[in-house]
C-alpha positions as CSV (number, residue, x, y, z in Angstrom):
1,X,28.5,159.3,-149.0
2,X,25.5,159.5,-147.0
3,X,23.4,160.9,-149.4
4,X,24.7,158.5,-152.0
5,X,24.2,155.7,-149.9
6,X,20.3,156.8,-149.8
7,X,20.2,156.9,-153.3
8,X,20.9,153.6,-153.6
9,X,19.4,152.2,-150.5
10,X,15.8,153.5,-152.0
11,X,16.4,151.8,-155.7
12,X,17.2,149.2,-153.5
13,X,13.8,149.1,-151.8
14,X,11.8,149.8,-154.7
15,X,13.8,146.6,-156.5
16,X,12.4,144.7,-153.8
17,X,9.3,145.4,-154.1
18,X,8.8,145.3,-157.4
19,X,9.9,142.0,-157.3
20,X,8.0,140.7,-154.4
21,X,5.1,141.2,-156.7
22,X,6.2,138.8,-158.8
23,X,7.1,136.1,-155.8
24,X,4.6,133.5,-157.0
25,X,6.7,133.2,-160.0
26,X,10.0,133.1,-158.6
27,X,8.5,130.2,-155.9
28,X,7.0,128.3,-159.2
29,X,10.5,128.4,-160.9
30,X,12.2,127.1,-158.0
31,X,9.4,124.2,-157.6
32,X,10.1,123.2,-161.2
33,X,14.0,123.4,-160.6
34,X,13.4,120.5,-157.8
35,X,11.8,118.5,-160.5
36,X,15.0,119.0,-162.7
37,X,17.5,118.3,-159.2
38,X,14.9,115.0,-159.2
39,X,16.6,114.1,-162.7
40,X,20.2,115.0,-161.6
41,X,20.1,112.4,-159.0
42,X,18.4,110.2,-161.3
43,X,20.9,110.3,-163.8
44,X,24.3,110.7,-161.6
45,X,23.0,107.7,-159.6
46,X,22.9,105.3,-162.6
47,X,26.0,107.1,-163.7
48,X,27.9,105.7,-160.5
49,X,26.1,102.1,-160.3
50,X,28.8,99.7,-159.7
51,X,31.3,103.1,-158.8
52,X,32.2,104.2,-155.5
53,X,33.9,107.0,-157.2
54,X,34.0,108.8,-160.6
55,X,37.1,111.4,-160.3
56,X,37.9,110.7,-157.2
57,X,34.3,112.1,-155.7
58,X,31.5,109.6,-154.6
59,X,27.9,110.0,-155.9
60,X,26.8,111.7,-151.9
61,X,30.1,114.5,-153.1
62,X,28.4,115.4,-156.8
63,X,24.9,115.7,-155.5
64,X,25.9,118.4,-152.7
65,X,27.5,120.0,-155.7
66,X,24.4,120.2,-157.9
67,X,22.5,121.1,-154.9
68,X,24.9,123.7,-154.1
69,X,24.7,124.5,-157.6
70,X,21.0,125.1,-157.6
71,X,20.9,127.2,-154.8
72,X,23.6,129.3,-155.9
73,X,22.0,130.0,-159.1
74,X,18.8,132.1,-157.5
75,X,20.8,133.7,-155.7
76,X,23.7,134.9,-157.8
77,X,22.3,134.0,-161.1
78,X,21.4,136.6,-163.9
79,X,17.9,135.9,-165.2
80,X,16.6,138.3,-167.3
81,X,18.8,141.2,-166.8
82,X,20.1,141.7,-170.2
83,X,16.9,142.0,-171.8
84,X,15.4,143.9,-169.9
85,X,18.2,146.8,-170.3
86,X,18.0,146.0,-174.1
87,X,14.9,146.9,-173.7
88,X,15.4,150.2,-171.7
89,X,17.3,150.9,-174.4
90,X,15.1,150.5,-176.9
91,X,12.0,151.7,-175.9
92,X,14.1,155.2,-174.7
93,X,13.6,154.8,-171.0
94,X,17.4,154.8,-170.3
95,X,17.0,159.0,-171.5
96,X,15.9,159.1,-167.8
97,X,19.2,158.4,-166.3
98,X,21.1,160.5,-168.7
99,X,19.7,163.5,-167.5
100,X,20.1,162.2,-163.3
101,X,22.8,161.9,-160.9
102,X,23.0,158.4,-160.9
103,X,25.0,155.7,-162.4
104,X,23.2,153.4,-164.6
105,X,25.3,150.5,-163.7
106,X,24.6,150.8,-160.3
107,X,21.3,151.2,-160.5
108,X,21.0,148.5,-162.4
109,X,23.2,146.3,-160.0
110,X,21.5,147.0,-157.2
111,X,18.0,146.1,-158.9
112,X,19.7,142.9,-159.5
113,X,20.8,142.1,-156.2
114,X,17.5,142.8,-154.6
115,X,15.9,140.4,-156.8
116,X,18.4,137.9,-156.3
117,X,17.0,137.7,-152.3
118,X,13.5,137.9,-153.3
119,X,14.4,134.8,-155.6
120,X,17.2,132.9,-153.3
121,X,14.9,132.9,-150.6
122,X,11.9,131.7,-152.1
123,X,14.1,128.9,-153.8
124,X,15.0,127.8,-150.4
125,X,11.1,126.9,-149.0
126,X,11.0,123.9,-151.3
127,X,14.7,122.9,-151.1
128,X,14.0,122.8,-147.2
129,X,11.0,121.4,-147.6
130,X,12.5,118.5,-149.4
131,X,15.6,118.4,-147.1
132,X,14.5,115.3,-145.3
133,X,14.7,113.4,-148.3
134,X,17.7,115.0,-149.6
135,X,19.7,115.2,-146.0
136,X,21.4,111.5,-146.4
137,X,22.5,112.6,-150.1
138,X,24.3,116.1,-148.7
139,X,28.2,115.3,-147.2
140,X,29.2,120.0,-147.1
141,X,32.8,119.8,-146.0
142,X,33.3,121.2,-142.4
143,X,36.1,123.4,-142.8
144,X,35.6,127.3,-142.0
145,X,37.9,128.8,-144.7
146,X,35.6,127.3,-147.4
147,X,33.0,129.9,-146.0
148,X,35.6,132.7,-145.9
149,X,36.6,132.3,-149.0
150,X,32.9,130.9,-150.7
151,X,31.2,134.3,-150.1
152,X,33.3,136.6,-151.9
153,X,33.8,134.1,-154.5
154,X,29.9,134.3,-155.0
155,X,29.8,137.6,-154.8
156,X,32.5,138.1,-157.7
157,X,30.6,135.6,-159.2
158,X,27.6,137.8,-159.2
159,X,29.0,140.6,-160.3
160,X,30.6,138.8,-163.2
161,X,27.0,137.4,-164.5
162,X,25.3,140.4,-164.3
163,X,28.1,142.4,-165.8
164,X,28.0,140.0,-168.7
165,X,24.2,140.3,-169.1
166,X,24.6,144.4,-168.5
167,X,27.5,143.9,-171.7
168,X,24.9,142.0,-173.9
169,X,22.1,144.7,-173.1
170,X,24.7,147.4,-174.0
171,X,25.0,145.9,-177.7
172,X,21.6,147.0,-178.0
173,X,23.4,150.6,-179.3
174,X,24.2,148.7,-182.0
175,X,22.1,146.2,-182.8
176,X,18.3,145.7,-182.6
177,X,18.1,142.4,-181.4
178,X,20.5,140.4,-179.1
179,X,18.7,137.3,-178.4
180,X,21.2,135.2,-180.5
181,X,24.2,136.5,-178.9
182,X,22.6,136.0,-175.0
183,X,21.2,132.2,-176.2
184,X,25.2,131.7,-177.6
185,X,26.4,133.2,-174.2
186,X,23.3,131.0,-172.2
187,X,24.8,127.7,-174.3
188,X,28.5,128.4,-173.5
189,X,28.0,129.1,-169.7
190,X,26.2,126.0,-169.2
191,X,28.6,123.9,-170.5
192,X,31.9,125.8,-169.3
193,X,30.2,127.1,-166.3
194,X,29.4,123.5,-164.3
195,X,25.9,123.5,-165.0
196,X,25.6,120.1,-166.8
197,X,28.6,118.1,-164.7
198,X,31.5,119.3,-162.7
199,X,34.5,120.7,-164.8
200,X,36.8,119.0,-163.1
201,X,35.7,116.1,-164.9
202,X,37.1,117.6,-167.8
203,X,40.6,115.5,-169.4
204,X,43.4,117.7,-167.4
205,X,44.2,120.4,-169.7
206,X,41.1,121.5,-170.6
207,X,40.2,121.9,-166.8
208,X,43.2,124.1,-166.7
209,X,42.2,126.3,-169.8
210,X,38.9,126.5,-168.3
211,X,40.4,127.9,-165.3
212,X,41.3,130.8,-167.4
213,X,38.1,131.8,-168.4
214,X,35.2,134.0,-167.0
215,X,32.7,131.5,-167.3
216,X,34.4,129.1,-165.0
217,X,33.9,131.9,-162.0
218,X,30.3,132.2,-163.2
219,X,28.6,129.2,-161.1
220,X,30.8,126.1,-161.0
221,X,34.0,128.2,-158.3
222,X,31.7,129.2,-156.0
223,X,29.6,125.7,-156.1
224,X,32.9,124.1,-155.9
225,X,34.6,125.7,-152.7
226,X,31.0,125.2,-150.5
227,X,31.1,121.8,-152.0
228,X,34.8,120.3,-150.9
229,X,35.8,120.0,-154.9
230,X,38.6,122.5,-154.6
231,X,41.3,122.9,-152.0
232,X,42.3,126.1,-150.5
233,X,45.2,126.7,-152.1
234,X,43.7,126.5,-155.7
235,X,40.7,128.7,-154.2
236,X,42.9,131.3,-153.2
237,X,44.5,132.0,-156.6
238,X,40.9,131.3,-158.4
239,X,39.7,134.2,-156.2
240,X,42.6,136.1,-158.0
241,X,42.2,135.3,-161.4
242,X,38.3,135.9,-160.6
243,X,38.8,139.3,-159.6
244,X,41.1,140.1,-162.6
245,X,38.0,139.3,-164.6
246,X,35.4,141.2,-162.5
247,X,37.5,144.3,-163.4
248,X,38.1,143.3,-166.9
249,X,34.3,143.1,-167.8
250,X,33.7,146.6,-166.0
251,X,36.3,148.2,-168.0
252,X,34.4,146.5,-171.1
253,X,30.8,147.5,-170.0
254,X,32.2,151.1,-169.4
255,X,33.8,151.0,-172.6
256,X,30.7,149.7,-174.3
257,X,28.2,152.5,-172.3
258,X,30.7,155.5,-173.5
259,X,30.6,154.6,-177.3
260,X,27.2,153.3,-177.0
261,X,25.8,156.6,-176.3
262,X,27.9,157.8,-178.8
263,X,25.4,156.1,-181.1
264,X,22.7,156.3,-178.7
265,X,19.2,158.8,-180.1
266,X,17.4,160.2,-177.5
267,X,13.6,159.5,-178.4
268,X,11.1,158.9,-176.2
269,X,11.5,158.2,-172.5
């Protein structure tokens, strides 16, 4: 375990330092998403002139959720990941790890997690920055169970975005080019996953369908526990039904790595 441990604590390192290099674009990305959180509270505020409420939450309620939102997605988001193991693919420079002791989906993961602190903290500098102006507009709820059960959520969150990006590089064995099926995956997340407006603004049963569905424990259950739009009792079986998922997708990238280097020709590398 030690050993192993090691392993991974050195990919680790050398994750985070290959993307410190590229810092100044993480802290320009997060600069341009403040311009886009300026439109959000453009938009929701003439959404709720002459409203105290729309769906029961006042305008101060859905800002901290797309704030909450914003923040979550640097650190928990998937970027760039499945392209990049499409392109490992590709080019032959997965031979490397056919050959090694080490798990490719690990190695992979923890890559990903390093970069998600390189980019999560750099997206906070201007989020702080602008917190003066923003601190009148933030109402977090105060109770301590919606930390408890917020950080696994994000976690299993994480897990289940990269895991889908790991699945769409995987089709790679297959196919030469994936970009239509990650910019079909990109569209349906941001609508089902609580990136344009909170689902539970959705007419009732489709908020409960939606419930059902990965895409829902992609960004908007996580934002939405830290946020006060969920109560404990329907976070508590969302963490359930997210963790039946997180295992489901693993089953289906291991299941897609098996076959896929079934098809897979070693050249080059």
């Amino acid at each position: 375990m030690r050993l192993l441990f090691a392993k991974y604590r050195h990919v680790f390192n050398v994750g985070l330092q290959s993307n410190i290099v590229y810092r100044w674009n993480f802290a320009m990305r997060a600069a341009f998403s403040m311009l886009h959180l300026v439109f959000v509270f453009i938009l929701w505020g003439a959404a709720y002139q002459g409203h105290t409420e729309i769906g029961g939450f006042s305008l101060d309620q859905t800002l901290t959720y797309f704030v909450t939102l914003l923040v979550l997605q640097f650190f928990i988001g998937a970027f760039n990941e499945d392209y990049e193991i499409s392109e490992e693919i590709r080019s032959g420079l997965i031979n490397q790890f056919l050959t090694k002791p080490i798990n490719y989906f690990v190695y992979r993961f923890t890559i990903f997690i390093a970069a998600r602190i390189v980019s999560g903290l750099l997206a906070l500098v201007p989020l702080l920055l602008a917190l003066p102006l923003l601190g009148e507009y933030l109402t977090f709820p105060d109770e301590v169970w919606r930390l408890m059960l917020g950080l696994p959520a994000a976690f299993m969150s994480a897990m289940i975005q990269f895991t889908i990006a790991y699945i769409f590089g995987m089709l790679t064995f297959w196919f030469l080019e994936i970009q239509s099926f990650v910019i079909l995956s990109m569209t349906i997340e941001t609508l089902l996953g609580g990136q344009i407006f909170p689902l539970d603004l959705l007419p009732d049963t489709i908020y409960r369908i939606s419930q059902f569905l990965p895409y829902y424990y992609q960004m908007y259950f996580p934002a939405a526990i830290f946020a006060g739009r969920i109560d404990y009792a329907s976070a508590s079986q969302g963490l359930l039904i997210q963790a039946f998922w997180v295992v489901a997708l693993l089953v289906i990238a291991q299941v897609l790595w098996q076959r896929g280097l079934r098809q897979h020709t070693a050249v080059g590398g």
